[in-house]
C-alpha positions in Angstrom: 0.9 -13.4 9.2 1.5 -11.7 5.5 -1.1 -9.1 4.7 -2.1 -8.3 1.4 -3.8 -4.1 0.8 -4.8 -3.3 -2.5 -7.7 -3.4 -5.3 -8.5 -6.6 -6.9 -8.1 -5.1 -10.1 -4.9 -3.2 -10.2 -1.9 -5.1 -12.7 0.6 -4.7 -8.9 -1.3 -6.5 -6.5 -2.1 -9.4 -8.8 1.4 -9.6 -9.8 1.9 -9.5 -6.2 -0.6 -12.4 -5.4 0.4 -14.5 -8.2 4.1 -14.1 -6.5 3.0 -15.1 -3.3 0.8 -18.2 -4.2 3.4 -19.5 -6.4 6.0 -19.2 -3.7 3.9 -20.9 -1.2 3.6 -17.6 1.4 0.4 -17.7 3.4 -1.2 -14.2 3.4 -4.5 -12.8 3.8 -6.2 -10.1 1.4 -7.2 -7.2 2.4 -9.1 -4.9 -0.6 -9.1 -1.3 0.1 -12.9 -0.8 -0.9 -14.3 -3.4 1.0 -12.4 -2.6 4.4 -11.0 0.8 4.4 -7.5 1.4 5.6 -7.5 3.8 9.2 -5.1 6.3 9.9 -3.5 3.8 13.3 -2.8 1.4 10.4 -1.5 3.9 8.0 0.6 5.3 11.1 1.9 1.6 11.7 2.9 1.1 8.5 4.7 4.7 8.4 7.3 3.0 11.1 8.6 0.9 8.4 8.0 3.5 5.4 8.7 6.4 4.3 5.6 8.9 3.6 6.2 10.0 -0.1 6.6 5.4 -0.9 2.9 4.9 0.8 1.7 8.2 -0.9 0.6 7.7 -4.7 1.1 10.7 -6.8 0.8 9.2 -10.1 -3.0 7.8 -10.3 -6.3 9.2 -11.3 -7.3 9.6 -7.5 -4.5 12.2 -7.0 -5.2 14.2 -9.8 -8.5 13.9 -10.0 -8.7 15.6 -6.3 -5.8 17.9 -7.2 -3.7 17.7 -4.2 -0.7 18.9 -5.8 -1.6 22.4 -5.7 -2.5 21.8 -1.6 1.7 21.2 -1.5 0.9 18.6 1.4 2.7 18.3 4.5 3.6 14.9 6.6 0.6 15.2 8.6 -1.9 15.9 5.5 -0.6 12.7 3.1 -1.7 11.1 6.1 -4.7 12.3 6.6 -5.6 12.1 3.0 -4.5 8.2 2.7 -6.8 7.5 5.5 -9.9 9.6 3.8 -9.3 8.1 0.7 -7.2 5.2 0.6 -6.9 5.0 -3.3 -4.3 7.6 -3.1 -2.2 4.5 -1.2 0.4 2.9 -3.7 -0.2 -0.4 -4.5 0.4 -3.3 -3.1 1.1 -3.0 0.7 1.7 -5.9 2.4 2.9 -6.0 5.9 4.7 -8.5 7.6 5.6 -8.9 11.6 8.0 -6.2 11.7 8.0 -4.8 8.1 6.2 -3.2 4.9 6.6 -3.7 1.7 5.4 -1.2 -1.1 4.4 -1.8 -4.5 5.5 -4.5 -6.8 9.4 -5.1 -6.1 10.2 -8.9 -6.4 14.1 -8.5 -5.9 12.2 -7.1 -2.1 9.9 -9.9 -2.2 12.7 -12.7 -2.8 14.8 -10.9 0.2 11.8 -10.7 2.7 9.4 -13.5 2.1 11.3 -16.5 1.7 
């Protein structure tokens, strides 16, 4: 089953959604405030990811919390994308044995059809 992470409101994941309803995929939607993203999820996805592509250094969240002065090791984007899961780029969607992340639909055309 297709999974869906995000905010309702954020431009990628409805891009995202509109993709995946108008290609017929079957996913369910997972929004990031409502149920909170745990560090064994974040670690599953990280088998299929890289770190720095789950880790979202250009929003509000990471500057707001100034995290580029902490210079953040492996183990501490990790920690901080399970405390606060807004700093996780936008839209993850996992699939049986793969992630996706962001809006890529070159990606999407490859691995959900």
């Amino acid at each position: 089953m297709v999974k869906v992470y995000g905010i309702k409101n954020c431009d990628s994941v409805r891009k995202a959604l509109k993709y995946l309803k108008s290609h017929g995929v079957e996913f369910e939607f997972i929004d990031f405030r409502e149920t909170p993203v745990s560090e064994s999820e974040i670690s599953q996805w990280l088998k299929y990811c890289e770190i720095d592509t789950l880790f979202n250094t250009r929003g509000t969240t990471y500057r707001t919390l100034k995290l580029k002065e902490l210079n953040l090791d492996h183990g501490g984007k990790k920690a901080w994308l399970a405390k606060e899961n807004m700093l996780i780029k936008r839209p993850v969607i996992t699939l049986d044995n793969d992630v996706i992340v962001g809006y890529n639909e070159n990606l999407y055309n490859e691995k959900l059809q």
